[in-house]
ChimeraX commands (.cxc) that place a marker at each C-alpha (Angstrom):
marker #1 position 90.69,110.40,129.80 radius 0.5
marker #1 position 92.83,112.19,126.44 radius 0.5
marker #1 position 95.79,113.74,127.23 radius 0.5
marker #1 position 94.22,116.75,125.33 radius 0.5
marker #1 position 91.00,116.46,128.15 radius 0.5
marker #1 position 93.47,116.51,130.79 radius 0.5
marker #1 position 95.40,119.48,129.42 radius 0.5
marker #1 position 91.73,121.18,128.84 radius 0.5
marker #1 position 90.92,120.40,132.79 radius 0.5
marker #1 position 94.15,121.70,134.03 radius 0.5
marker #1 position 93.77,124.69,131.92 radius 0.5
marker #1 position 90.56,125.78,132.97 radius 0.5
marker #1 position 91.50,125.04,136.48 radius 0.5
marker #1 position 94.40,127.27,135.88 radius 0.5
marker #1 position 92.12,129.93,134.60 radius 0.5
marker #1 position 89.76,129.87,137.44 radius 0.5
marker #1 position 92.67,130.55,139.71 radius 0.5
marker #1 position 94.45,133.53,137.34 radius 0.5
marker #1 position 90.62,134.78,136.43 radius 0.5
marker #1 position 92.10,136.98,133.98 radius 0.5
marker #1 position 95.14,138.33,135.94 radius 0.5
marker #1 position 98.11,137.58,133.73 radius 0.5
marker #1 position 101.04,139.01,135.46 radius 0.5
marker #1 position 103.93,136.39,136.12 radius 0.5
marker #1 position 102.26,134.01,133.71 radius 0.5
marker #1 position 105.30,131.86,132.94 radius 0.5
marker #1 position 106.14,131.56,136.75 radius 0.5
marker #1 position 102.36,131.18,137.62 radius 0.5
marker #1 position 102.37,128.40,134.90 radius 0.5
marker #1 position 105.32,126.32,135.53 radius 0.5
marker #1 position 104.66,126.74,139.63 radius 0.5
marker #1 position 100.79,125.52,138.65 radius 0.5
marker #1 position 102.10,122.49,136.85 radius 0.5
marker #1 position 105.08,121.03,139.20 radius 0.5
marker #1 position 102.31,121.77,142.35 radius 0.5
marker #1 position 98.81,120.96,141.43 radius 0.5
marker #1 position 98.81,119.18,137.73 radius 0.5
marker #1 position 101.29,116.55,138.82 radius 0.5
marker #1 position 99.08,115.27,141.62 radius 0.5
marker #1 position 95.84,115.42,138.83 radius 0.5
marker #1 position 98.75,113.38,136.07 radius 0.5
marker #1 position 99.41,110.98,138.68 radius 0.5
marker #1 position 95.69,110.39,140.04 radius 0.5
marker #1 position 94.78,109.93,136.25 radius 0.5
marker #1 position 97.82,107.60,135.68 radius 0.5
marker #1 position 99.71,109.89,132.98 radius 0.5
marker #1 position 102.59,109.56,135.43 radius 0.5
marker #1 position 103.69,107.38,138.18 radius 0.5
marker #1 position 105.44,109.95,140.01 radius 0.5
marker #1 position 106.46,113.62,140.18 radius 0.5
marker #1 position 109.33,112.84,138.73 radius 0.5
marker #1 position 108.21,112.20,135.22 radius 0.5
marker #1 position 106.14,115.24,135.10 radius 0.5
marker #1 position 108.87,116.81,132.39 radius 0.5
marker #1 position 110.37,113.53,131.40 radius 0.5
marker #1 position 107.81,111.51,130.00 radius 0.5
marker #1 position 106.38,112.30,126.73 radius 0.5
marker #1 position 102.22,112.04,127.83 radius 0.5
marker #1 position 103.14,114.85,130.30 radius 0.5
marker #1 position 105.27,116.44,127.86 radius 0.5
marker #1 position 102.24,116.91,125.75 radius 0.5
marker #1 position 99.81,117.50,128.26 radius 0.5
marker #1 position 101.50,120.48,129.22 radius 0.5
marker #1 position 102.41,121.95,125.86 radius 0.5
marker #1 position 98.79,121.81,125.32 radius 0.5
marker #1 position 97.78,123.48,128.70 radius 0.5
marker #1 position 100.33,125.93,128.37 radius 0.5
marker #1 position 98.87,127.21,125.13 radius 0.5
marker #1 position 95.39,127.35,125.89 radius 0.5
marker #1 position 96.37,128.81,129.36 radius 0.5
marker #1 position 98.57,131.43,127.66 radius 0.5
marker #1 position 96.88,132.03,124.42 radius 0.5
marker #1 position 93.43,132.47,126.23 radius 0.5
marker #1 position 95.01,135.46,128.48 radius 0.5
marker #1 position 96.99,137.16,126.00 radius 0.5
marker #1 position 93.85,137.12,123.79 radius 0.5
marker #1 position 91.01,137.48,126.62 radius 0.5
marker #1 position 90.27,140.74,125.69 radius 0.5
marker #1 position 88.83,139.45,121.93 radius 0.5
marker #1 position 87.34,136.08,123.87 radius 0.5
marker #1 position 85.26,138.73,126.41 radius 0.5
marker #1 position 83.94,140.87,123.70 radius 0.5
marker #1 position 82.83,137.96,121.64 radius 0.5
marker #1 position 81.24,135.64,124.47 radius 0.5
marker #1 position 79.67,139.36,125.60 radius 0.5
marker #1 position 78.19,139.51,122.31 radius 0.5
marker #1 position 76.39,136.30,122.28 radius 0.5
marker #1 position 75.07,135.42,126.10 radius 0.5
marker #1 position 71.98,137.49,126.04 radius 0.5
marker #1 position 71.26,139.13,129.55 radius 0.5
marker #1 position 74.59,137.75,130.88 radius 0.5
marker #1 position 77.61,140.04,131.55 radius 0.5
marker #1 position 80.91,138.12,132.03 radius 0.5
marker #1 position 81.01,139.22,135.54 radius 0.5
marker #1 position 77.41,137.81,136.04 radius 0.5
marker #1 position 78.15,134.66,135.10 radius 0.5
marker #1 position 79.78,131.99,137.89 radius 0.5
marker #1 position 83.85,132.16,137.78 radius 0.5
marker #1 position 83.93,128.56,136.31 radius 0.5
marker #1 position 81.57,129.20,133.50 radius 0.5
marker #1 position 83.12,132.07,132.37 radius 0.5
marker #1 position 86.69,130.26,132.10 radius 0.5
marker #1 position 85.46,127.43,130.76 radius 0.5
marker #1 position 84.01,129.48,128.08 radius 0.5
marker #1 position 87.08,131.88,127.26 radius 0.5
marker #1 position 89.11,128.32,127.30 radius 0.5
marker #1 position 86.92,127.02,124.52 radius 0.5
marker #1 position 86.80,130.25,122.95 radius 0.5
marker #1 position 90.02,130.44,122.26 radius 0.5
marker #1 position 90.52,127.28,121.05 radius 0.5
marker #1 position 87.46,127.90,118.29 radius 0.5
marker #1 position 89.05,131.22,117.73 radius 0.5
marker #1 position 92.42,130.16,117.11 radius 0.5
marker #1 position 92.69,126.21,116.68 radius 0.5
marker #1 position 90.81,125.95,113.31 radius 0.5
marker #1 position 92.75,122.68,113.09 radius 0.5
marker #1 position 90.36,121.20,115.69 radius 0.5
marker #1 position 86.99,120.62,114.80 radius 0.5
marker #1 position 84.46,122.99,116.66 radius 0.5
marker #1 position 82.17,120.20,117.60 radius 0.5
marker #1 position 84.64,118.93,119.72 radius 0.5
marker #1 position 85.62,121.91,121.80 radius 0.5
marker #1 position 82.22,122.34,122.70 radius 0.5
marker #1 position 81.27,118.74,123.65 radius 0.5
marker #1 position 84.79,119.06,125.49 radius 0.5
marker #1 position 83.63,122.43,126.87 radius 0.5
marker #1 position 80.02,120.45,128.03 radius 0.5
marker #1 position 82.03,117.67,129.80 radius 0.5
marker #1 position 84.10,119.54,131.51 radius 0.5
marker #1 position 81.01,121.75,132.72 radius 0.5
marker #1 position 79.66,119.20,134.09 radius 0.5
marker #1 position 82.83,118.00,136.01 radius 0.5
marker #1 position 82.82,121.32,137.66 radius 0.5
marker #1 position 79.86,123.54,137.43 radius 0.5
marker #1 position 76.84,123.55,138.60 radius 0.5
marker #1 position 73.98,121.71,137.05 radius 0.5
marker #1 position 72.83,124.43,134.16 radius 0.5
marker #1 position 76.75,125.18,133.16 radius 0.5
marker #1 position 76.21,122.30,130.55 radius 0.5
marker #1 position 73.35,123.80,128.97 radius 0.5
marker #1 position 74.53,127.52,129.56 radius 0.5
marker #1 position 77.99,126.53,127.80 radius 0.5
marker #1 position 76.50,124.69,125.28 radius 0.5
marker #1 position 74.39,127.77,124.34 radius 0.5
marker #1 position 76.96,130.29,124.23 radius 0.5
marker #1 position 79.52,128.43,122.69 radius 0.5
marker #1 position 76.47,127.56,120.15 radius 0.5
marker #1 position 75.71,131.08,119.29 radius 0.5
marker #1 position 79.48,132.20,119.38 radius 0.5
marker #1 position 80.11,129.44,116.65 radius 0.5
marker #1 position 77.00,130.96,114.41 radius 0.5
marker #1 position 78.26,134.44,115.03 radius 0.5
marker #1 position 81.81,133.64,113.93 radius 0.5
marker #1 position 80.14,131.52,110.69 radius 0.5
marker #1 position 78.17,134.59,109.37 radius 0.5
marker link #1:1,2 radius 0.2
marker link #1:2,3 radius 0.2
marker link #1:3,4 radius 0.2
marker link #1:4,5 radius 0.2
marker link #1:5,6 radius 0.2
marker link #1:6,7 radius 0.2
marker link #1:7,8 radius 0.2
marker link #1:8,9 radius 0.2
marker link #1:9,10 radius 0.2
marker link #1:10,11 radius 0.2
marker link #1:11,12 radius 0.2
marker link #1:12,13 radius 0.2
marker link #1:13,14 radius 0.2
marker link #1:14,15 radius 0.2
marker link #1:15,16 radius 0.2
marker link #1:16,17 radius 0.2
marker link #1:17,18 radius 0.2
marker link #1:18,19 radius 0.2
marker link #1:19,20 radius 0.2
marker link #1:20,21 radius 0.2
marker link #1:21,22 radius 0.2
marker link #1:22,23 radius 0.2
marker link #1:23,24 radius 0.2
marker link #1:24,25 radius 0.2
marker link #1:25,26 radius 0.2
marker link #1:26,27 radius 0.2
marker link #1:27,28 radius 0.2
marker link #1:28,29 radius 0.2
marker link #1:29,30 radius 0.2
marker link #1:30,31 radius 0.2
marker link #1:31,32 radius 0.2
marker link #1:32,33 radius 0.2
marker link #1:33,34 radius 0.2
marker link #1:34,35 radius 0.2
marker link #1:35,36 radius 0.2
marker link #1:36,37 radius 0.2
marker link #1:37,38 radius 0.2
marker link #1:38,39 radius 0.2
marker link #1:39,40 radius 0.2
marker link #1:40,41 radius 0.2
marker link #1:41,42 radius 0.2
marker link #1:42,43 radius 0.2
marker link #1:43,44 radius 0.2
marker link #1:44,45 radius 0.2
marker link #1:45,46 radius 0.2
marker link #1:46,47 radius 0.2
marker link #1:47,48 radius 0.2
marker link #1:48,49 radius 0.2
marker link #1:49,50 radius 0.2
marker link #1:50,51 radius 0.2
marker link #1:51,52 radius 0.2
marker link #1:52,53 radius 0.2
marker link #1:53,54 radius 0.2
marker link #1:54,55 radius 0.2
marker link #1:55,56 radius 0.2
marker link #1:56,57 radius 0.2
marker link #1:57,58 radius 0.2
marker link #1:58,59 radius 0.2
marker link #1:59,60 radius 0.2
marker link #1:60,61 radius 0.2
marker link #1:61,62 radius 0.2
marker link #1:62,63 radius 0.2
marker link #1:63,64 radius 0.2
marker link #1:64,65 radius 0.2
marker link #1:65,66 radius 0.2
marker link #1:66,67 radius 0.2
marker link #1:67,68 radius 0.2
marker link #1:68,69 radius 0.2
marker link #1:69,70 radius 0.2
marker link #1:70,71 radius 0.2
marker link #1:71,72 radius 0.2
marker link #1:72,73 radius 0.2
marker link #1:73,74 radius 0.2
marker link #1:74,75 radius 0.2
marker link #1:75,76 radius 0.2
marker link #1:76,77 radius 0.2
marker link #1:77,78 radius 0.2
marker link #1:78,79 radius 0.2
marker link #1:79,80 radius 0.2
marker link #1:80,81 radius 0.2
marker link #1:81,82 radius 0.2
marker link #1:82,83 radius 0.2
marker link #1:83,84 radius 0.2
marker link #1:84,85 radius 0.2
marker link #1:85,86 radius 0.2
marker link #1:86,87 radius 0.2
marker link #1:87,88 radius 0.2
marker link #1:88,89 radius 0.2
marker link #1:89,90 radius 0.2
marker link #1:90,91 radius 0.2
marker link #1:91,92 radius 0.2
marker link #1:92,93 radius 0.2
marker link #1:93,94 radius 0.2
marker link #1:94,95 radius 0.2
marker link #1:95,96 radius 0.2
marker link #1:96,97 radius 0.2
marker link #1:97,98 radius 0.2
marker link #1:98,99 radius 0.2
marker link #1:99,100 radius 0.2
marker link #1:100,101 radius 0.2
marker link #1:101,102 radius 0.2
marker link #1:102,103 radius 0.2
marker link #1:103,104 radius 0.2
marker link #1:104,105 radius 0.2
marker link #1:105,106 radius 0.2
marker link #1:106,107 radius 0.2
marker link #1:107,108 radius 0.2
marker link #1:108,109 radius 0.2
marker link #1:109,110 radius 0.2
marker link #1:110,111 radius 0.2
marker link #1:111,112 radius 0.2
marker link #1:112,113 radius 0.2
marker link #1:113,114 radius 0.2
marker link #1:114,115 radius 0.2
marker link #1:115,116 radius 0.2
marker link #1:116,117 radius 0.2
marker link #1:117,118 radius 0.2
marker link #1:118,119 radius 0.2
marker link #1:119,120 radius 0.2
marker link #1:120,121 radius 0.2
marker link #1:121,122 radius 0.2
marker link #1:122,123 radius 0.2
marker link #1:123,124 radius 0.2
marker link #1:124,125 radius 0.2
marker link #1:125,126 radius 0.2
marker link #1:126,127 radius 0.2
marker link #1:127,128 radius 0.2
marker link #1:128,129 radius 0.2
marker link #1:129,130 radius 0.2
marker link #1:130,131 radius 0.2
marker link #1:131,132 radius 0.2
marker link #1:132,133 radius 0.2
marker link #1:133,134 radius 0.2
marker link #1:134,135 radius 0.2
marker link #1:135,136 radius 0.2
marker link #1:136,137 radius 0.2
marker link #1:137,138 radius 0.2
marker link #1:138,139 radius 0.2
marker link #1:139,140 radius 0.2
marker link #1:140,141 radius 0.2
marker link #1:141,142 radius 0.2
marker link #1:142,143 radius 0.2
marker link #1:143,144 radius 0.2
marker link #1:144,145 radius 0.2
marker link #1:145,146 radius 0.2
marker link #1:146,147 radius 0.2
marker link #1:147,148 radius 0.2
marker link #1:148,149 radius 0.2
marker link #1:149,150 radius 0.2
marker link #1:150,151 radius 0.2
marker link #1:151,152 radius 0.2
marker link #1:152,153 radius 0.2
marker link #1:153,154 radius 0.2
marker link #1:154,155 radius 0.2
view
């Protein structure tokens, strides 16, 4: 696994848990990190220990990653909701299963504002991670929306 998949599965994990609330977000970061992302580093073998989590440079940079995403997608959910509402035909964001819709705003953001990082990738990332943790049409839903949203943006 990358270091930016990891920071892309913590993120989204992170996301499902906040589900839009974004009070406390530094706390509710940092607290997310030292308590559940250090047990995913070590499992994955980023770190050996909890003790590197802030002192070796993979975790360094998994975090800065997941921090941004995690951050950048609240602070700009609003924009993420109205576009992914514009382009998922007979799906409101509240119809759609809590993991789908954060894995969507994730990758929305990151098309939205990460023009240094090809589109392509963000959604294959966006389809692996689906099926890591959806269900068995969140591959094919994400893939569609995140499909359309890229057109939309493109005209």
């Amino acid at each position: 696994m990358t270091k930016r998949r990891m920071a892309r599965e913590l993120a989204v994990q992170f996301l499902y848990e906040a589900d839009g609330k974004i009070e406390s977000i530094d706390f509710r970061i940092n607290n997310f990190f030292i308590n559940f992302a250090s047990e995913s580093l070590i499992y994955n073998g980023f770190i050996s220990s909890a003790g590197e989590l802030y002192t070796k440079k993979e975790s360094l940079e998994i975090f800065d990653f997941f921090k941004d995403i995690a951050v950048g997608t609240l602070n700009n959910l609003d924009k993420i909701d109205v576009l992914i509402q514009k382009v998922s035909k007979n799906w409101s964001i509240d119809r759609m299963s809590r993991i789908d819709r954060n894995i969507l705003r994730q990758s929305m953001f990151e098309i939205l504002f990460h023009s240094e990082i090809p589109k392509n990738v963000t959604i294959n990332e966006a389809i692996e991670i689906a099926k890591k943790f959806g269900n068995n049409e969140s591959p094919f839903f994400i893939n569609g929306i995140l499909d359309a949203a890229v057109q939309h943006i493109t005209l």
